[in-house]
C-alpha positions in Angstrom: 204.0 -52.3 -107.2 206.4 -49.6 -109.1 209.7 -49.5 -107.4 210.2 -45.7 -105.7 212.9 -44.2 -107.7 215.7 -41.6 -107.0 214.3 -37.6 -108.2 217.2 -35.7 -109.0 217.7 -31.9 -109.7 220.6 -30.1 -111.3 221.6 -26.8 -109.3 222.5 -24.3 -111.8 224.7 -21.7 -110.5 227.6 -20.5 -112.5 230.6 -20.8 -113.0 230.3 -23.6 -110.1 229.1 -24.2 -106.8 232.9 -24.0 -105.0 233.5 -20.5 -103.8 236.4 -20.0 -106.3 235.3 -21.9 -108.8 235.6 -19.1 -111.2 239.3 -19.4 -110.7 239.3 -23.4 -112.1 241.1 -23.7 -115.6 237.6 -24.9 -116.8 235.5 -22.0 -115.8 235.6 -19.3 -118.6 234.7 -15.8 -118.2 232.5 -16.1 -121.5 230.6 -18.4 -119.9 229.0 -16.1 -116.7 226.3 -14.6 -118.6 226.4 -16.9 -122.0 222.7 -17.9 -123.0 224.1 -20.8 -125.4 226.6 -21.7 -122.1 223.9 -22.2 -120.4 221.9 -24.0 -122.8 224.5 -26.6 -123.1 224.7 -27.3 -119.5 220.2 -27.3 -119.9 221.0 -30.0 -122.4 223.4 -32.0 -120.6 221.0 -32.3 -117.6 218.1 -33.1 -120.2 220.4 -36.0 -121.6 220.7 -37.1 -117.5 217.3 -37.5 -117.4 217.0 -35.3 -114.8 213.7 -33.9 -112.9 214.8 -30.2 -112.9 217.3 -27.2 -113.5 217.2 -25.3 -110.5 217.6 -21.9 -109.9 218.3 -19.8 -106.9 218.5 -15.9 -107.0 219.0 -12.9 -104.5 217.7 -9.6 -104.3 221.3 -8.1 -103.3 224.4 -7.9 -105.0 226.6 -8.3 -101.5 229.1 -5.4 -103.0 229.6 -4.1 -99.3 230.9 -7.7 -98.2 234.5 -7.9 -97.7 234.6 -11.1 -100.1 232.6 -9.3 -102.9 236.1 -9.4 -105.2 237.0 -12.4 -104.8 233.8 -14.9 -104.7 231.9 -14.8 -108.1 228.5 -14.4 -106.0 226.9 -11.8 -108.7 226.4 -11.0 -112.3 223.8 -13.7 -112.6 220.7 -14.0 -114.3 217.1 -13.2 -113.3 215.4 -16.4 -113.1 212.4 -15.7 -115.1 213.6 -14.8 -117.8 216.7 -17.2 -117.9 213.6 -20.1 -117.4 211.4 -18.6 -120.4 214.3 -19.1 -122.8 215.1 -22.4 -121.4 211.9 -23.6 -122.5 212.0 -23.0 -125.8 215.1 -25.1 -126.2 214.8 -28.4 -123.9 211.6 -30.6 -123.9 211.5 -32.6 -120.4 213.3 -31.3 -118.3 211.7 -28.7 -115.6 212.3 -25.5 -114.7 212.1 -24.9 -110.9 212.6 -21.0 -110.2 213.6 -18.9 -106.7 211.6 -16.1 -106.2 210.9 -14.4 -102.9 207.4 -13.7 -100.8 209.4 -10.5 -99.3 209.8 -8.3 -101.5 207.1 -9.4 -104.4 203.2 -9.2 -105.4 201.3 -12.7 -104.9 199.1 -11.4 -108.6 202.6 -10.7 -110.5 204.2 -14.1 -109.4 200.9 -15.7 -109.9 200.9 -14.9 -113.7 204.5 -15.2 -114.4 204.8 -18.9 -113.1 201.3 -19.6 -115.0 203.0 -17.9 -118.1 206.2 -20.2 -117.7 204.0 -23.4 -117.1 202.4 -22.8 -120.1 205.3 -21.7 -122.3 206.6 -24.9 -121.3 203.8 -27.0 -121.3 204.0 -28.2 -117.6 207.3 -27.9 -116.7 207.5 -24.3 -113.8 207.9 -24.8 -110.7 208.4 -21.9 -107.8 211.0 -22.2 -105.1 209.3 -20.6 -102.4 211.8 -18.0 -100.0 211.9 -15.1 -97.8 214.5 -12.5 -98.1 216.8 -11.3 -95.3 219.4 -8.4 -95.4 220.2 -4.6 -94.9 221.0 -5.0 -98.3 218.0 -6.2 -99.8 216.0 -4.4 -97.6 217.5 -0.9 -98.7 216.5 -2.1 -102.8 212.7 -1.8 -101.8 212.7 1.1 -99.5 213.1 -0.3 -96.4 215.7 1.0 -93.5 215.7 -2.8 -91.3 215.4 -5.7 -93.1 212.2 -8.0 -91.7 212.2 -10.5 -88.6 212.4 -13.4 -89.3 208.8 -14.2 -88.1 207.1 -11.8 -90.0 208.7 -13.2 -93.0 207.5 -16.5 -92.6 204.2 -15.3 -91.8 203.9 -13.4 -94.7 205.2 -16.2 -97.1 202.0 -18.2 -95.5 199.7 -16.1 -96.8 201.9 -15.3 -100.0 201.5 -19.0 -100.9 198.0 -19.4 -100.3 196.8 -16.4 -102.0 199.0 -17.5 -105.2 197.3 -20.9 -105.2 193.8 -19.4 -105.0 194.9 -16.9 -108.1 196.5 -20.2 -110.4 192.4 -21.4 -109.3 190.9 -19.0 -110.3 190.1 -20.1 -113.9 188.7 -23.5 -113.6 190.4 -26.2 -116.2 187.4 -25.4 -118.7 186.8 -21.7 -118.2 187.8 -21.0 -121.8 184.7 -22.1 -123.7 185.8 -21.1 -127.1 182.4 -21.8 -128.8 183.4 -19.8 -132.0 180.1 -20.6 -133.4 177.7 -19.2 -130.3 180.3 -16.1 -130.1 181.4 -17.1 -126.5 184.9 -17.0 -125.3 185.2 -17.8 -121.7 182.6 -19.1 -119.0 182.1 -16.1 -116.1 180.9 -18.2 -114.0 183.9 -20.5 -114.1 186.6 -17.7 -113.0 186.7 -16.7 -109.5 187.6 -13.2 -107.4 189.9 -13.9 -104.4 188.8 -10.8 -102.2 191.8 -11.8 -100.1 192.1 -9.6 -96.7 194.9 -10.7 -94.7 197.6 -8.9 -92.4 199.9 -8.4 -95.0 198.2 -9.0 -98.3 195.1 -7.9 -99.9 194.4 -9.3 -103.3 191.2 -8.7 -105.5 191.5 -11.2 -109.0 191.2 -13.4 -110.4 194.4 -14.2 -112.8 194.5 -12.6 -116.0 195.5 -15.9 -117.2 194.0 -19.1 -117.5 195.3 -21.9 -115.3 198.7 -23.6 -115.7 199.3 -26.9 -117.7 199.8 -28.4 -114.3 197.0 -27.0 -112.5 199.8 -25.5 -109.9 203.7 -25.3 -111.0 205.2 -27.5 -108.6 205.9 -25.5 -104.9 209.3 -26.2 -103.8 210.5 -24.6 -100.0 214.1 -24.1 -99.4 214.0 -23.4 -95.3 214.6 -25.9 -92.8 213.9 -23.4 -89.5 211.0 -24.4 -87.5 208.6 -21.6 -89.1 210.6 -23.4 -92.7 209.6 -26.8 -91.9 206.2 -25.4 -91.0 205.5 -23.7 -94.1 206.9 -26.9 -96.1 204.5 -29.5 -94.2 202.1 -27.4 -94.9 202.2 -25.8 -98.7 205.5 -27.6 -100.0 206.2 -30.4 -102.7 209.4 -30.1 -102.8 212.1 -29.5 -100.5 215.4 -28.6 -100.9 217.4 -28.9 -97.7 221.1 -29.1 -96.5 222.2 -32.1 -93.7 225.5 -33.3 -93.2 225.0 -36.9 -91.5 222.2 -39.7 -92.7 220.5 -39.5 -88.7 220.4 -35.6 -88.7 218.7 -36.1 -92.9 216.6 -38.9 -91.2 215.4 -37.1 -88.1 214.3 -34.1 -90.8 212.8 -36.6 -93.2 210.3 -37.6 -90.7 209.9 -34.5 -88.9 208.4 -32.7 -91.7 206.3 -35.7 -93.3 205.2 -36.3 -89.6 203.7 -32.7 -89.9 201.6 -33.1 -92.5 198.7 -34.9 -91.7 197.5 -32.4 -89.7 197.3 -30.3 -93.3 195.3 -32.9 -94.2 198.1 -34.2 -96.6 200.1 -37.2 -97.4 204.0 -37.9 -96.7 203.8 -39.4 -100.7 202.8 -35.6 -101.8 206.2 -34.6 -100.5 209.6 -35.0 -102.1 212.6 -34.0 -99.7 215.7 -33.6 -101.9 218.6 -32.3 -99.9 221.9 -30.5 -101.3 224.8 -32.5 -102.7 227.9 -31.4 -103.8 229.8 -34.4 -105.5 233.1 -34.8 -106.7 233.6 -37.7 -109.4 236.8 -39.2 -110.3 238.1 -42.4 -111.9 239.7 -43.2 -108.8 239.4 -41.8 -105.5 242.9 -40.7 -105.3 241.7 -38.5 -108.6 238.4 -37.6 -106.6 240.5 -36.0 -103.7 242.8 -34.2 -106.0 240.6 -32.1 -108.1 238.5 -31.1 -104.5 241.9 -30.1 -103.4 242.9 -28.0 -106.3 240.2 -26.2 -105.3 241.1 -25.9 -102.2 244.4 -24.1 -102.8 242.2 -21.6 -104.7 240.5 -20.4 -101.9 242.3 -16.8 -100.3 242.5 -17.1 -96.3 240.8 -14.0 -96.5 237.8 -15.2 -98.6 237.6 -18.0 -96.0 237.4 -16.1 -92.9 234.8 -13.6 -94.5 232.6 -16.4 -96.0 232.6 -17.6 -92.7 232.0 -14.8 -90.3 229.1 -13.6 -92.7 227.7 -17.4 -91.9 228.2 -16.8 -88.4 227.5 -12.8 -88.2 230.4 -12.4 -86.4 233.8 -11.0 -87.4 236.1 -13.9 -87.3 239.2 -12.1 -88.7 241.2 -11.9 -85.9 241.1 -15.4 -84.7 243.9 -17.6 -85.2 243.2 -19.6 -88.5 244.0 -22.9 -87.1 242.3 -22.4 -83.7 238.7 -23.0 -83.2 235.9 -21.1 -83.3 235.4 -18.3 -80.6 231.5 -18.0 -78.6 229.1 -17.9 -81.3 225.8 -15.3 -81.0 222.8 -17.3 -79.6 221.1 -18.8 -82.5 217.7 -16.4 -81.1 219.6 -13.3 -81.9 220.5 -14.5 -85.8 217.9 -13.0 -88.1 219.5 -14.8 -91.5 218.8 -18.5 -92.6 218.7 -20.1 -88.8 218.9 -23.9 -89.9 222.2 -22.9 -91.8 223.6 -21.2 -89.2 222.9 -24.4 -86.8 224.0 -26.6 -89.3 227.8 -25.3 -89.9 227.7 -24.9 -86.1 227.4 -28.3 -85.3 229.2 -29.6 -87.8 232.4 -27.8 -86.5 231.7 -28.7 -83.1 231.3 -32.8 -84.2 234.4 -32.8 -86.0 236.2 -30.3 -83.7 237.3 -28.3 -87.2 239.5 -25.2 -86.9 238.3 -22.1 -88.7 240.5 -23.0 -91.6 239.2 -26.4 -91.7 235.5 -25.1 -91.3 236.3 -22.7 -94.1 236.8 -25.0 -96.7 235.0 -27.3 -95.4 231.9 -25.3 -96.5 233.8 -23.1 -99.2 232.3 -25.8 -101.9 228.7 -27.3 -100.4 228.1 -24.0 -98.3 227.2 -26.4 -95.6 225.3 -29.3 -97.9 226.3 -33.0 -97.9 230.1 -33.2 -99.6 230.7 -36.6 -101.4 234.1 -37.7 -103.1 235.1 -41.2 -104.5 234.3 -42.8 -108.1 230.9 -42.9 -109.6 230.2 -46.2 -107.6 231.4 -44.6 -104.1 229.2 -41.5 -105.3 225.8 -43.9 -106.1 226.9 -46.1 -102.8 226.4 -42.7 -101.1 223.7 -41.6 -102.5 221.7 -45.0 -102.3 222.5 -45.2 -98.8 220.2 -42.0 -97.7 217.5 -43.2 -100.4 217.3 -46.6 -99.1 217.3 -45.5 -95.4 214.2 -42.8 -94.9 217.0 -40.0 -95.5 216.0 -38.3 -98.8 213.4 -38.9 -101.8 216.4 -37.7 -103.9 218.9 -34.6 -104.3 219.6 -31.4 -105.9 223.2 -31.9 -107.5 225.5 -29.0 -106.4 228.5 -29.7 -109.3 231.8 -27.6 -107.8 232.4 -26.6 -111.8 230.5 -25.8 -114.9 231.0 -27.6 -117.0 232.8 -30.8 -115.6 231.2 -31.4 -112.6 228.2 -31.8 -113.9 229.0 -33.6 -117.4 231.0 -36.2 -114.6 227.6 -36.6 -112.7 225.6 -37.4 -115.8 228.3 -39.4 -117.7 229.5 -41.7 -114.9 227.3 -41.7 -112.3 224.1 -41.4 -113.7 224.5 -44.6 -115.9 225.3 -46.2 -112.2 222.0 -45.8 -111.0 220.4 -46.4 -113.7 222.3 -50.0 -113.8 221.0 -50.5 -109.9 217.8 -49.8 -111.1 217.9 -46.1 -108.8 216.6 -43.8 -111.6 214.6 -43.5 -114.7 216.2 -44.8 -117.9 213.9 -41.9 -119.8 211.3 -39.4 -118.9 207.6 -41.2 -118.2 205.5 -37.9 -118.0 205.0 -34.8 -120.0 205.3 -32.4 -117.1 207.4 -31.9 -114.1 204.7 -32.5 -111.6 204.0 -36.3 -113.7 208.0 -36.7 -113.5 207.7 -36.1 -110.1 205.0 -37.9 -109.6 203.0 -35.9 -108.0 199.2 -35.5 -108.5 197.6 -32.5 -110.5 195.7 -30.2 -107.5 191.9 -29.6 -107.5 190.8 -26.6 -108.5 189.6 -25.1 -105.0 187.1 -22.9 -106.3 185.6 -26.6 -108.3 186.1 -28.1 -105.3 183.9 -25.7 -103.3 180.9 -25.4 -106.1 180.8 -29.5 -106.1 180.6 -30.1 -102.2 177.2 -27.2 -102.4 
């Protein structure tokens, strides 16, 4: 039997993952929107062996928040076309993407992820989210941004009808029988006629059918209606816990849901959020998460925070707790996040100012500190104890955290025998090791 090893993701998002990293000595203003930068840091994570570069992205640029000066939360790149050059210049590594179900077209995300798969010959993969926000909702029109329900209900029928397009051209659609004159098989590409409440979709793709059959679906939510559409549509999820029974209590939650899809737990990889900091030494660990610390503006803090919480914290004592929060009913932003950071300040019984930089770096994901064995002891702990298939590595600074992660503590799971020694599949999905989908539309045609 093949020993189960550790997937791990790198979690691109410049100049670091620490609220102020752009204020570090090693973050660079040349770097923010540098395509070689970024390549460098595509390569690094290549030379890791990692699974994937992963990308989120917004809709909004958050200019009306109070913090918008002083957090380096904008100026970043679309992620298509950031991915599309990526591929050109790395070979193994893949290339998971965020794009929303709220404010898109199932037919135009359909083709672009089928375009990226192929451009990279099997390496896409869609990070599946909805989009909250006055903001965002006043870029496309809108006057209220949608409930929360109706987002999720949408992204249900969002996913399904992009899976039925990536179908619609069966693996061997393109005959390309030069000699006979015939191009394509007609009878081997399908029209969706999709009616639902939200969508209607003719097709098929314009495209044939990606490398993988689907680019791998990653889910980011961890609500009920989250966990819901991840048991049910998800390979991938990235999630955010702070203790190994609250990351094992999710783990089976969601994998317990999934039979009734008619799906195994194995066809699901739960990867939750790490932020790590490496040092030689602990005592060198805790220093550099400190000098960040002492970057961080008291009024950065207390706005980070009461945009977490939607309420305005700002004329609370710092180092007094938090006042009543709003039910979490009435929240109509990421609800598992907002739970999280809650209970995590009531556990440890943090003070706002405590809270505040408590999440400043990880934004409410799993913080680890120590040397590169304390980091792998950490990280092996939720692997080995039904907590997590692997994790998405948050690095506080590009580009030391993550040269740190791949130079020191990837070579220490790799000596315990953790993680891959050098990529065993062509495409994400085989790196993954996950199975290539059934064409639908195949499926159908062999059960008549």
């Amino acid at each position: 039997m093949t020993k189960k090893l550790m997937k791990l993701g790198a979690f691109f998002s410049l100049p670091g993952h620490h609220a102020v990293a752009w204020r570090h000595p090693d973050a660079k203003a040349e770097h923010l929107l540098s395509f070689d930068f970024i390549k460098e840091q595509a390569l690094t994570a290549e030379r890791g062996k990692l699974d994937m570069i992963f990308l989120s992205d917004g809709v909004a640029a958050g200019a009306t928040s109070k913090a918008f000066e002083q957090e380096a939360s904008g100026g970043r790149f679309e992620p298509f076309t950031l991915l599309s050059g990526l591929a050109a210049v790395t070979k193994n590594i893949g290339l998971v993407g965020t794009v929303s179900t709220t404010y898109n077209e199932p037919f135009n995300l359909a083709r672009q992820f089928a375009s990226l798969d192929h451009l990279s010959y099997g390496r896409a993969g869609w990070n599946v989210v909805t989009s909250g926000g006055k903001e965002a909702a006043s870029n496309f029109g809108l006057k209220e941004e949608p409930l929360h329900a109706q987002r999720y209900e949408r992204a249900h029928e969002f996913v399904d009808v992009v899976k039925q397009l990536w179908d619609s051209w069966e693996d061997d659609a393109i005959v390309f029988n030069q000699e006979a004159g015939q191009y394509a098989d007609a009878s081997k590409v399908h029209t969706l006629n999709y009616e639902g409440k939200y969508l209607s979709v003719g097709g098929p793709l314009n495209i044939a059918r990606p490398v993988q059959g689907h680019p791998v679906v990653v889910q980011a939510g961890s609500s009920e209606a989250g966990k819901e559409l991840a048991a049910r549509t998800a390979e991938v999820i990235f999630t955010a816990w702070q203790t190994l029974e609250e990351a094992q209590d999710f783990y089976r939650d969601v994998k317990g849901r999934m039979a009734k899809y008619g799906r195994n737990p194995d066809e699901l990889k739960i990867m939750p959020g790490v932020y790590p900091i490496v040092g030689q030494t602990l005592e060198e660990a805790e220093a550099k998460r400190q000098q960040l610390l002492d970057f961080i503006p008291e009024s950065l803090g207390v706005a980070r925070l009461s945009r977490q919480f939607n309420i305005d914290l700002s004329g609370y004592p710092l180092d007094g707790p938090l006042p009543e929060l709003p039910d979490i009913s009435q929240i109509n932003g990421i609800k598992s996040r907002f739970q999280l950071v809650k209970d995590l300040a009531e556990r440890e019984n943090l003070t706002i100012r405590q809270l505040y930089q408590n999440i400043a770096g990880a934004r409410g994901h799993r913080e680890i500190i120590g040397t590169p064995e304390q980091i792998a002891d950490q990280l092996q702990e939720w692997f080995d104890h039904g907590a997590a298939d692997g994790f998405n590595i948050m690095p506080p600074v590009f580009p030391t955290g993550l040269n740190d992660f791949v130079d020191y503590v990837i070579p220490e799971l790799q000596k315990r025998g953790l993680f891959r020694e050098e990529y065993t599949g062509t495409t994400l999905r085989e790196n993954l090791e996950l199975k290539r989908p059934e064409n639908q539309f195949s499926k159908e045609i062999a059960v008549l």
